[in-house]
N, C-alpha and C positions, 0 to 999 in steps of 0.2 A: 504493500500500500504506500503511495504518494501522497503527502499534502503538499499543497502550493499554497501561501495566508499572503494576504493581501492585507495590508493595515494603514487604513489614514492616519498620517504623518503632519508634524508641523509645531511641535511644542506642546503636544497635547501630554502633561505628564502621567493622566490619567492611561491612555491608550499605549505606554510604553509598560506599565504593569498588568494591561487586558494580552500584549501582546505576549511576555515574559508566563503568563500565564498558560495560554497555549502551547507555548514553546514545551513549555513543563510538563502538559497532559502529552503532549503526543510523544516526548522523551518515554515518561513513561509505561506509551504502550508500544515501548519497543522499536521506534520510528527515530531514524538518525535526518539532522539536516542537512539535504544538497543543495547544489545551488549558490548564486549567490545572490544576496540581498541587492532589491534593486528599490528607489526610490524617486521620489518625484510630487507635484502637485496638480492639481486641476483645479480650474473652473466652472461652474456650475454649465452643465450641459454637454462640457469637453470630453474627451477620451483619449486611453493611449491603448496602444495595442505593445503585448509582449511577447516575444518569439519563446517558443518553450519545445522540447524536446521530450515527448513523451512514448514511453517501452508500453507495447500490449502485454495482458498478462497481470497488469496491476490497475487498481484504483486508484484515482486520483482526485481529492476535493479542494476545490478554492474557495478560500474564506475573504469576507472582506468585510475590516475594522473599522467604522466612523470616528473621527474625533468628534469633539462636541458643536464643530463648525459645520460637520454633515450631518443632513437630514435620511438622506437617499443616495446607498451607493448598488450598481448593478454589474454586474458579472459575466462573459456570455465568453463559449470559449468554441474556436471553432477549427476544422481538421482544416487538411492540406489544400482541397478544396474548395475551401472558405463558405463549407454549409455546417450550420451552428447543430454542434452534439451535446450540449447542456449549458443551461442558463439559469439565473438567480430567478424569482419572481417575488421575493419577496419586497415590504420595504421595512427598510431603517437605515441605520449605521452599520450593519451588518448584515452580510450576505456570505452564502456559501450555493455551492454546484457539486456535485460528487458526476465523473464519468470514470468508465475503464474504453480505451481504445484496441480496439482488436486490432491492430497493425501497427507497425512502426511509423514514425511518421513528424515533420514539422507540425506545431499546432500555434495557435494562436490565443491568447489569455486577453481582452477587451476589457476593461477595468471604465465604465462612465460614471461620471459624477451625474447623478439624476436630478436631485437637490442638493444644496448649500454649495461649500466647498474645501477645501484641506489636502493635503497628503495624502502618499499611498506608500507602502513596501513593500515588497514581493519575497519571501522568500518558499522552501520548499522542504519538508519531508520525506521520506523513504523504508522502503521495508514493509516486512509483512507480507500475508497471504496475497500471493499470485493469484492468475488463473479463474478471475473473478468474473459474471455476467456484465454486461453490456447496461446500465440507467443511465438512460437519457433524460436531461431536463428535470433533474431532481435538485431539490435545496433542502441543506442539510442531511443529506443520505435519503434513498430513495425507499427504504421501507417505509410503507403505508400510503404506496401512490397506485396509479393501474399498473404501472407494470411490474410492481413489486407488494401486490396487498397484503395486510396482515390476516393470517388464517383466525378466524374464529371459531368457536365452539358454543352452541347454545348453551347456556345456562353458567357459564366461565363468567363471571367481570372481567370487565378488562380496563384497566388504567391508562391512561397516555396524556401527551399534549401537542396540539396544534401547532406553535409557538414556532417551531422548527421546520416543520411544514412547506408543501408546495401551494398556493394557489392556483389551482388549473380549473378548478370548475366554480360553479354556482347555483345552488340546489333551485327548484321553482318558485321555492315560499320565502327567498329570503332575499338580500341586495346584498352590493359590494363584491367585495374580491379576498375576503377573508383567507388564512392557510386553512388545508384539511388532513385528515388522516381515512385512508382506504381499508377496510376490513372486508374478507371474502367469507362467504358461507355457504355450505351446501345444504341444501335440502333434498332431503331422500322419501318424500312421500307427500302428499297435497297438505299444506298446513297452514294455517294460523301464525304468524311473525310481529314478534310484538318487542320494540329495540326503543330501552329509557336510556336517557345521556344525561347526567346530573354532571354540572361544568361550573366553574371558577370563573367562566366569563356569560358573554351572551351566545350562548351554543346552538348550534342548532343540530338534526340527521334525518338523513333520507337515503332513502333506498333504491340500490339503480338495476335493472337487467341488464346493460351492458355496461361495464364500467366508462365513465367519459361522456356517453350518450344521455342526456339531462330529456330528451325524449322519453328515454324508458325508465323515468322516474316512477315507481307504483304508488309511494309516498312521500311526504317530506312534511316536517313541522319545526317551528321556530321557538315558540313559548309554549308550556303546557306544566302549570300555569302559567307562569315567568321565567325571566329570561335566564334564570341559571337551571331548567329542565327541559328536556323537548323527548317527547314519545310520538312515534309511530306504531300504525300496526295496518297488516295487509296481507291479505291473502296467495299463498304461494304455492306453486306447481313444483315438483322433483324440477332438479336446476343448480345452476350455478348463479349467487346474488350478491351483489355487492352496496355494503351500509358504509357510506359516508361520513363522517364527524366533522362538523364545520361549524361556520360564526357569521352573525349578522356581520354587514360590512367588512369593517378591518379586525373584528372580535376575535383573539384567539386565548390559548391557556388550558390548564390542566382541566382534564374530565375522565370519569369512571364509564364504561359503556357496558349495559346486561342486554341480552338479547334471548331471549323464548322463543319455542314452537314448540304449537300443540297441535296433534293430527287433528284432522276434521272431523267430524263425525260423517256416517254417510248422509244422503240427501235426503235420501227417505225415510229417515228417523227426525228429519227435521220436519219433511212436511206432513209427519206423523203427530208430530208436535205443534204446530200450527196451530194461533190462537183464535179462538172464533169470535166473528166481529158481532158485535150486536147492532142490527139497523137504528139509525137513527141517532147511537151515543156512541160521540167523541173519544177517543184512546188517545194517549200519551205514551210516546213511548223515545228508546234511543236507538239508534247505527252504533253509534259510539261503543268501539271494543269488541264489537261484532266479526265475522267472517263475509268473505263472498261467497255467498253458494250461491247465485241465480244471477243472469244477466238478462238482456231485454233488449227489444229491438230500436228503441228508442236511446238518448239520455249519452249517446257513445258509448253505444252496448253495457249502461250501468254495471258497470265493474268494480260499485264500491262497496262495502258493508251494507246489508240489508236484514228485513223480518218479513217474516210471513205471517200469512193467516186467512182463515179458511173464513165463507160466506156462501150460508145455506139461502137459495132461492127457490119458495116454493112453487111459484105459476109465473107465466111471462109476465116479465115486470120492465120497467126501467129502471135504471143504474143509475146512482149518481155518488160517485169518490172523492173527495176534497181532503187536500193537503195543503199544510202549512208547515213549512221546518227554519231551520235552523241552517240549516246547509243547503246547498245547490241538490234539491232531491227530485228524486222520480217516482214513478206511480203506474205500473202495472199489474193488469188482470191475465190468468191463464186458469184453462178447466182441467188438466192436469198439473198437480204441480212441480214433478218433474220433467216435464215434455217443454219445451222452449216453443215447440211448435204449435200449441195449441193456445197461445197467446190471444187476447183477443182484443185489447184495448193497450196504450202505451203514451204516457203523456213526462213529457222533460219541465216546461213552463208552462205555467199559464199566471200573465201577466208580471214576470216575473219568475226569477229564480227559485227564490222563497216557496212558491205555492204549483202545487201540481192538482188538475181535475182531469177526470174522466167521467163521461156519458154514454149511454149503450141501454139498446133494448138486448134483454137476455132471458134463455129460454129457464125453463127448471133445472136444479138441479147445485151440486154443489163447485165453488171458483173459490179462487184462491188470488189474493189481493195481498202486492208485494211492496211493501216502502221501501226504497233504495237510492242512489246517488249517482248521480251525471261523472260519468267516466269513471276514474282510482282517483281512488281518497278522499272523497267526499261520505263525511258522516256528522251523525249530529242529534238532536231531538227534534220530534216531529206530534201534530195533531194531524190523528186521519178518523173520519167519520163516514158511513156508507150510510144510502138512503133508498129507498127500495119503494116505489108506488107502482100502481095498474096500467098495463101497458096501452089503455085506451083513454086513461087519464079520468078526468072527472072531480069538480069540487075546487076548483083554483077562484083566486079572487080575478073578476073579471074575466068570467068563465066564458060567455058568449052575449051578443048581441041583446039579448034579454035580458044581461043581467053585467053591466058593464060597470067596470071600476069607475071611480070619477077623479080628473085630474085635477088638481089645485092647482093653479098657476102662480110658476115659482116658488112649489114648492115641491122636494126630489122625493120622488114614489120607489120603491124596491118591487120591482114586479117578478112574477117566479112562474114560468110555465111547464113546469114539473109534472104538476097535475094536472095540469090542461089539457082540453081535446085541440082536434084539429078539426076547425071550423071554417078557417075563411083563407083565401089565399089575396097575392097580390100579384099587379104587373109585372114586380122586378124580383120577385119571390116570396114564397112560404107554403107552395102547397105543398101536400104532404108533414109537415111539423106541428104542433103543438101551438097554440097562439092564445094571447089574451088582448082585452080590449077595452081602452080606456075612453069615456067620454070627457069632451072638455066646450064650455062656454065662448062665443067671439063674440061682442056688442056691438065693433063699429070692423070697418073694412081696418086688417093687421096683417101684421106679418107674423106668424106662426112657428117657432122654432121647439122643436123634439130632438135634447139633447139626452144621448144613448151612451152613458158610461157603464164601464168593467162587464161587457154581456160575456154569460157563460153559455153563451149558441153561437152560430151562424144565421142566419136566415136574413129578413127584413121589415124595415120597418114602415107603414103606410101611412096614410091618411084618406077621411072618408066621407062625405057628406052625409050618408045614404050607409050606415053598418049592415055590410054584407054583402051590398049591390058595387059587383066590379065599377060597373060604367060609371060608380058615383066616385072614384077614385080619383081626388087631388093632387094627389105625390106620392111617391113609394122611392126608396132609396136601400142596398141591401146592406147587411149587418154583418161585419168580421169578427168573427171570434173573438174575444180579447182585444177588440180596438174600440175606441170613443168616435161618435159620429154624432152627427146634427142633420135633421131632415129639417129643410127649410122651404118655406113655402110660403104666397100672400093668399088670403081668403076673406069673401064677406062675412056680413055680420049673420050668427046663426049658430049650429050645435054640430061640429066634429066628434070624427072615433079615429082615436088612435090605436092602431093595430099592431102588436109586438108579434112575430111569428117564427119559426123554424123553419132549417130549410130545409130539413128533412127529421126521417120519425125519430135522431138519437139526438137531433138539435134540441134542446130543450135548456133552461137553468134561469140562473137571475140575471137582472140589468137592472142599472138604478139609471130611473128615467125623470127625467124635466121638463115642462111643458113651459114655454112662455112665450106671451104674447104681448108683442107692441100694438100699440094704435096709431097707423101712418100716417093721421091727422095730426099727431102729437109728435111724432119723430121729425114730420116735415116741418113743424112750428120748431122743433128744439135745431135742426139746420139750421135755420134760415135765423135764430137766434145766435148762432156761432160766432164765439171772439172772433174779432180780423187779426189775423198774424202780420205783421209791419218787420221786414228783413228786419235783420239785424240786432234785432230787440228781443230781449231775454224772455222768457214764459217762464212764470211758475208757479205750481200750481199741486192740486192732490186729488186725486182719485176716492180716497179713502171712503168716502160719504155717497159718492153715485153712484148708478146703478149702470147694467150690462144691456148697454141699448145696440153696443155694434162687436162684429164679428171679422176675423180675420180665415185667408189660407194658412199664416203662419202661426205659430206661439200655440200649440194646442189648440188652436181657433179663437185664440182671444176671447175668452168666453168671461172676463173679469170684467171689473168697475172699469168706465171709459170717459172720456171727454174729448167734445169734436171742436174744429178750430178753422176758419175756413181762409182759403190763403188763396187772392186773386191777381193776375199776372196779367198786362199789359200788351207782353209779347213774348215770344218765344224764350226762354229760359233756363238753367243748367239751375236746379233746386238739389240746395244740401241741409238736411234736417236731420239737427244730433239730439238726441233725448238722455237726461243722466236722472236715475231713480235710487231711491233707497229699496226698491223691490224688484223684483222679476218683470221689470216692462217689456211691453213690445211696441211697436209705432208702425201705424200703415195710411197708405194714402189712396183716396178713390176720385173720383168723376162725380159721379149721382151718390150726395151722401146717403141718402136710404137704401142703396142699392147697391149690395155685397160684389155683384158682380161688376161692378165698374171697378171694382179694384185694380191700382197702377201698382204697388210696388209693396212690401210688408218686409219687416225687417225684427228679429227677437232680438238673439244676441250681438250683440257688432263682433268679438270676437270668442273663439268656444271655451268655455269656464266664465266668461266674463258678462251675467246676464244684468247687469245693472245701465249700461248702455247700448241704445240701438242709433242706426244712421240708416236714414233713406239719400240718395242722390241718384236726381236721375235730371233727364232733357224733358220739358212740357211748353204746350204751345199754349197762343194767349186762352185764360176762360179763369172760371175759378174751381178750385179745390178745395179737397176735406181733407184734413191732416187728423188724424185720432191717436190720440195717447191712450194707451191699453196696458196689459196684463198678461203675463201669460196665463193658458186654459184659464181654471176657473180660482179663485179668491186670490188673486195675487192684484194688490191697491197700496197705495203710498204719495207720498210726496216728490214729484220731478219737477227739473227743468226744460224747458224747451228751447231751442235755437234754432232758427231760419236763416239762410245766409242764399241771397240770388246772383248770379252772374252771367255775362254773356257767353250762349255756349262759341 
């Protein structure tokens, strides 16, 4: 064995007793000095390169010493060929590389000052076991990297430190560039892997199927609870796996690592075990600490800890499954519960990571309903509830044209077509689903808007003169799962039905619905009232107190407290309108202020994170204009400024 030490030089009397110290250890492990001491200085960013003369057959590590003037010294040493065979990664005042070269050969020893600056000396060791492997790109000796990992043993501790370490990876759950230590493990039969790291700094560990490939991470965790423990656990196949030991950012230092496996049990003792759901009441339960036995064809192939449990269904019924977790989870139904194939329902989102639904008409008979998690390593606590009514429905509020819900305007109704028939269709859809039917009041000629949040269907939503009579049909508009919509429409004065419906027989669930109506006698009076905006001159003003008289394409539809301002131009024009709120504003500008579709331009955030100011600028020819300070969607009001600035385009 070879050492080559490199030490910043310059008066440092400290770093002439770190050196003397070294010198010392490696005297005493039998290692004589070659070489001759070479010295010199750098400035921050400089380098020297040092000719060295290196025998295959041995190891060789270079060390390198900071005085107190360097921050960052780096190391990189390269063959004949000038292609680099081991380099420093770490930082400080000290760095080291360990290679053995298989050939005889000139080499090259690169020494840069990264940070600060100071001296350097070169000297070199010798002696010792020949005949050593090939580590490449190691600091401070290459045990515990990929190409040299430390073997482990389940249920062994194992003590070490990072400190010495390479930086070459970075787990998924964590940042920076911290060092790590490699551990290899075999597993010899499908198991359960469950690796606690109690550490002296901020630790982290995670688990890779190929050492280096941060892709085939199965897990990784940072705090559990804080920052001096981190547990993983994850399901694993006979194999070869490799547990990582690492640190937030630049965190490194001493830690103990245990690692567990317990075989699995088989499947079919699990789905023997399966707990049975009772219709209608909520369960509580966790992933957390669990196995993977079941995947899904959904959620990327849920391959995280999961639970089961069985649901007896006596007569065709409809289905209705809701979740809510803690983690990124999923929610599948199958009539075997070993059979992958006989899956029947499969939901990753709805609305959100958080919460998984599923709907389905299904026949008798017993299913089995899985809570589980979006890809590896997602676990967590969850509420899951199962609902179970008659597959032709019957007894919902606003059941049919006879007996219809009534709307309050402006104020948000929960409608649930669960137990609904299928009564009525519309132009742009609903035949065939489940539908209910709201009645609502109009006194003078308005404009009619049916605002359609968080729906647990598909289908669409109408408007009626005439409940049940197609050809009485005002508007119809259709309904996206999981998405907010507004059917907007103008009508005289009289009695509408608003129609909520499915697009088909497994669409079915809630929507929280809003009716509101303007009176276009009174919106055109409150125009035609509109501050005049005068370039150049400040606006300021608050939302807080008025009401949602106008609507946007952007911001969630601007569905918040507004105020209109009307800005007229002489002649052709280059208009730049900057809005600064204490809340979530939006700002848009139209043609025909009562008239959504003359909208010229809408603008939420000006830039993305940044939703407290918006900017319209565009070119208009001479007339006048509606400038509307808004909100995005719905309750977002405050206090803004306004800014008009015109020039010639």
């Amino acid at each position: 064995m070879c050492l080559v030490l490199l030490a910043a030089c310059g008066g440092d009397g400290g770093l002439e007793s770190r050196f003397v110290a070294v010198h010392n250890t490696m005297s005493a492990m039998g290692l004589a000095q070659t070489g001759a001491i070479s010295a010199g200085s750098l400035a921050e960013g400089d380098d020297v390169t040092l000719d060295q003369e290196f025998a295959p057959g041995e190891c060789y590590t270079i060390v390198a010493l900071g005085s107190s003037s360097v921050d960052d010294l780096d190391v990189v040493v390269r063959d004949e060929a000038g292609e680099e065979v081991a380099s420093d990664s770490t930082r400080g005042r000290e760095a080291a590389v360990q290679f053995c070269p298989e050939r005889a050969g000139a080499h090259q020893v690169v020494v840069r000052m990264a940070e600060g600056d100071g001296g350097y000396t070169v000297s070199s060791w010798s002696g010792g076991v020949g005949g050593a492997s090939t580590a490449r790109g190691s600091g401070g000796g290459s045990l515990g990297t990929c190409q040299e990992p430390i073997d482990l043993v389940a249920g062994q501790p194992a003590h070490g430190t990072t400190a010495e370490g390479q930086a070459r990876m970075t787990g998924p759950c964590i940042e920076g560039n911290a060092p790590e230590q490699v551990y290899r493990i075999q597993v010899e039969e499908r198991s359960q892997l469950t690796a606690v790291v109690s550490s002296s700094y901020d630790g982290a560990v995670y688990l890779l199927g190929a050492c280096g490939d941060i892709q085939s991470a199965l897990a990784c965790n940072d705090d559990s609870p804080d920052t001096t423990r981190a547990q993983i656990d994850a399901t694993v196949d006979p194999g070869e796996y490799f547990i990582v030991v690492d640190g937030y950012e630049q965190e490194s230092g001493e830690y103990d690592l245990v690692v567990q496996l317990s075989a699995l049990q088989p499947v079919a003792a699990i789905c023997s075990d399966a707990t049975p759901l009772t219709v209608g009441q909520a369960v509580n339960g966790t992933t957390e600490g669990t196995p993977n036995y079941f995947q899904a064809t959904c959620a990327g192939g849920a391959r995280s800890a999961d639970r089961v449990y069985s649901l007896d269904v006596p007569s065709r019924s409809r289905l209705r499954l809701r979740q809510q977790s803690s983690h990124d989870g999923a929610l599948y139904v199958r009539r075997a519960c070993d059979d992958p194939t006989t899956e029947i329902a499969c939901n990753d989102d709805f609305r959100g990571e958080n919460h998984s639904l599923i709907t389905a008409v299904v026949d008798p008979g017993r299913y089995f309903v899985f809570s589980d998690g979006f890809g590896n390593g997602q676990a967590g606590t969850y509420t899951l509830e199962a609902e179970l009514t008659a597959d032709g429905g019957g007894g919902a509020t606003g059941e049919a044209c006879a007996a219809p819900g009534t709307a309050v305007v402006g104020q948000e109704v929960e409608i649930d077509t669960f137990e609904a028939r299928d009564d009525l269709s519309g132009s742009c859809g609903g035949g065939g689903g489940p539908d209910v039917v709201y009645e609502v009041s109009v006194r003078a000629r308005s404009r009619i808007r049916v605002n359609v949040n968080d729906p647990e269907f598909g289908g669409a939503v109408y408007l009626q003169s005439t409940c049940g009579d197609t050809s009485a049909e005002v508007a119809c508009q259709r309904i996206e799962l999981g998405t907010n919509m507004v059917l907007d429409a103008t009508v005289g004065r009289g009695t509408y039905y608003v129609v909520l419906d499915g697009g088909r027989a497994d669409a079915f669930g809630s929507a929280k619905v809003t009716v509101q109506v303007d009176d276009l006698a009174a919106l055109n009076a409150m125009c035609r009232r509109a501050p005049r905006i005068r370039p150049g001159q400040t606006i300021s003003g608050s939302t807080a107190s008025e009401s949602d008289d106008f609507q946007a394409t952007c911001a969630g539809g601007a569905q918040s407290n507004d105020l209109v301002y009307r800005l007229t131009l002489r002649r052709r024009q280059i208009v730049r309108a900057t809005m600064e709120s204490d809340y979530d504003g939006a700002l848009h500008i139209r043609r025909d202020c009562a008239d959504q579709s003359t909208e010229i331009m809408c603008n939420d955030d000006l830039a993305e994170g940044d939703n407290r100011h918006s900017l319209l600028e565009t070119t208009l020819d001479a007339g006048t204009y509606f400038v509307i300070v808004d909100g995005f969607a719905a309750g977002n009001a405050g206090t803004f400024t306004l800014d008009v600035e015109t020039s010639n385009p």
